[in-house]
C-alpha positions as CSV (number, residue, x, y, z in Angstrom):
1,X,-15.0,-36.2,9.8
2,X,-13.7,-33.9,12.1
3,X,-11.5,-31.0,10.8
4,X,-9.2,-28.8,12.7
5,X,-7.0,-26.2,11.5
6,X,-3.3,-25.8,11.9
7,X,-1.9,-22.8,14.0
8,X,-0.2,-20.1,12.6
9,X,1.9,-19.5,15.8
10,X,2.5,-21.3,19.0
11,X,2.4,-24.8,19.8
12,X,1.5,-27.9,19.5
13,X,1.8,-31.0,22.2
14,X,1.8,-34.1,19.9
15,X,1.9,-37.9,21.2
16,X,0.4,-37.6,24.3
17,X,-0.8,-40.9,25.7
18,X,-4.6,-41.4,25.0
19,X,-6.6,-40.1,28.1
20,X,-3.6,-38.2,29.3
21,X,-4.5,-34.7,27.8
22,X,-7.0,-33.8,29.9
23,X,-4.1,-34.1,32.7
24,X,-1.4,-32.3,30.8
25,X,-4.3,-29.2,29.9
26,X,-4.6,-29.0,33.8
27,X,-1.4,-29.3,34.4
28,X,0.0,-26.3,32.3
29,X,-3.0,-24.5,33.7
30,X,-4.9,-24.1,29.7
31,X,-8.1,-22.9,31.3
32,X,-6.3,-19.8,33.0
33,X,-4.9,-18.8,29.8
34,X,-5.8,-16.0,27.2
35,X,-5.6,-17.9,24.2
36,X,-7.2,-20.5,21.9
37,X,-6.9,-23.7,22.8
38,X,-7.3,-27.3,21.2
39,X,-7.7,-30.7,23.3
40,X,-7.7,-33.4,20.8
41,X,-8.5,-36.8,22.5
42,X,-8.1,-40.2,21.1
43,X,-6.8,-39.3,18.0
44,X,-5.9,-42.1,15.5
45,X,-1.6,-42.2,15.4
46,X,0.3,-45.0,13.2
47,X,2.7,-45.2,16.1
48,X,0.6,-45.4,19.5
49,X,-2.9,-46.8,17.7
50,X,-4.6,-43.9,19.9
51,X,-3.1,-40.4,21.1
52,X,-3.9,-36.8,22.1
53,X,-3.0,-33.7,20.8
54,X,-3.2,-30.2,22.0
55,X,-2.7,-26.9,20.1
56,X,-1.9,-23.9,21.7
57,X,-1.9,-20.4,19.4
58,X,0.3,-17.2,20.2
59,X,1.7,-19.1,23.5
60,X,5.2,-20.7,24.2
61,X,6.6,-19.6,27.7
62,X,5.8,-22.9,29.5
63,X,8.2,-25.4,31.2
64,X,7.4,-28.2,29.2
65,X,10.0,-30.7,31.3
66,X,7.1,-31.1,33.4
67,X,5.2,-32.8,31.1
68,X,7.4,-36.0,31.7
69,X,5.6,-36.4,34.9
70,X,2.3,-37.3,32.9
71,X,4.1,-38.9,29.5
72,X,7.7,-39.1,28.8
73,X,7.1,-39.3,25.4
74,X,5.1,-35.7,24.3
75,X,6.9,-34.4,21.7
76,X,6.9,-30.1,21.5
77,X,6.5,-28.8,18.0
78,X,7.0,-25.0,17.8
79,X,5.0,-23.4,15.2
80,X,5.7,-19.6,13.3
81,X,4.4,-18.4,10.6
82,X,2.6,-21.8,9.9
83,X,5.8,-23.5,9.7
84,X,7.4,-26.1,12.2
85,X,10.9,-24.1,13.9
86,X,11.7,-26.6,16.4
87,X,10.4,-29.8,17.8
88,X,11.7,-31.8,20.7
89,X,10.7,-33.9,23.7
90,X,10.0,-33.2,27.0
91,X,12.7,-34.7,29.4
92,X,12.8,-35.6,32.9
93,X,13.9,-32.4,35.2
94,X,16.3,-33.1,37.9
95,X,14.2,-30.2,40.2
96,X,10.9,-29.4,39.5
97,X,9.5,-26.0,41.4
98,X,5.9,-25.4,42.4
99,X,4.3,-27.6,39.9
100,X,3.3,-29.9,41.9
101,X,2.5,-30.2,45.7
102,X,3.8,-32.1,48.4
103,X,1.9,-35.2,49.8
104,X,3.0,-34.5,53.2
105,X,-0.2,-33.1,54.6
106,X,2.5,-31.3,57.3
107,X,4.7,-29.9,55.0
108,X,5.0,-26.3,55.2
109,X,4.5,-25.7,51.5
110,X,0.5,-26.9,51.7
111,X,0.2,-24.2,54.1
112,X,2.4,-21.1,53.3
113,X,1.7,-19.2,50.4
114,X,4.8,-17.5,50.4
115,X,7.1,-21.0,50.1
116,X,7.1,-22.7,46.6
117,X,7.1,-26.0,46.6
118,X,10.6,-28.1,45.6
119,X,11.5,-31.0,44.9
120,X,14.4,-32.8,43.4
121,X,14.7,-36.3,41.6
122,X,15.2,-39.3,43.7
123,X,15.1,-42.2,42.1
124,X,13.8,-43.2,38.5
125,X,13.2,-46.4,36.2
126,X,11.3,-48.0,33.8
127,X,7.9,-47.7,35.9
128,X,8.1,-45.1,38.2
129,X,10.2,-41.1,38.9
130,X,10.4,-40.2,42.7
131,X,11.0,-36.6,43.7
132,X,12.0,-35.2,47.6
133,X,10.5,-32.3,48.8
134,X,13.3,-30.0,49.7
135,X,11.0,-28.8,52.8
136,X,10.4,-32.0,54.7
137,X,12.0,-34.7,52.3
138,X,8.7,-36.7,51.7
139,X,8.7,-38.6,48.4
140,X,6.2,-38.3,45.6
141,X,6.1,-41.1,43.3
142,X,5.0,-40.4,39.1
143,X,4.0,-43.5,37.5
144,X,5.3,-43.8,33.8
């Protein structure tokens, strides 16, 4: 069986949709960062039957809202001194700002270095969240 430690401090992203982990270590950019890091795929949950797990030691300065464009329900579990602080959920920002790009092949902000990308919610339900870009008011669709 496989064993992996817990983390003395940092975090850990905990009820990830199985499969999705790879998505959220790219998306908080994991392979730029200075730090150990855990990707724990298909891991057996009571609650989801499958999940995915990452732990993250010594690092907590990441906008985790943006998570909710991958799985709305990752839950955030802050570790120090091998102890649990604070644990919440990610939730669904109302802007979101150059963490993702525009699908607009025009827009200005796949072209510019110097103009970070924005967009603000549009629309959201049950399936899907929609976001405008603030530059030339395409909208980008998240499936939930």
């Amino acid at each position: 069986m496989l064993e992996v430690k817990g983390i003395l401090n940092g975090v850990v992203l905990d009820h990830i949709k199985a499969g999705k982990g790879l998505e959220v270590f790219h998306m908080l950019k994991l392979n730029k960062i200075d730090a150990p890091v855990v990707l724990l795929m298909n891991v057996g949950s009571k609650d989801l039957g499958k999940k995915d797990i990452i732990k993250i030691e010594d690092k907590v300065d990441f906008n985790f809202d943006i998570l909710s464009l991958i799985d709305t329900h990752i839950t955030v579990n802050i570790i120090k001194n091998d102890k649990r602080v604070e644990k919440f959920t990610v939730e669904v920002p109302e802007e979101i700002i150059g963490h993702i790009e525009c699908k607009n092949p025009r827009c200005i902000t796949n072209f510019d270095d110097y103009v970070n990308p924005t967009f603000h919610k549009y629309a959201e339900d049950d399936k899907v969240l929609e976001y405008v870009c603030s530059f030339c008011e395409e909208i980008t669709k998240f499936k939930k």
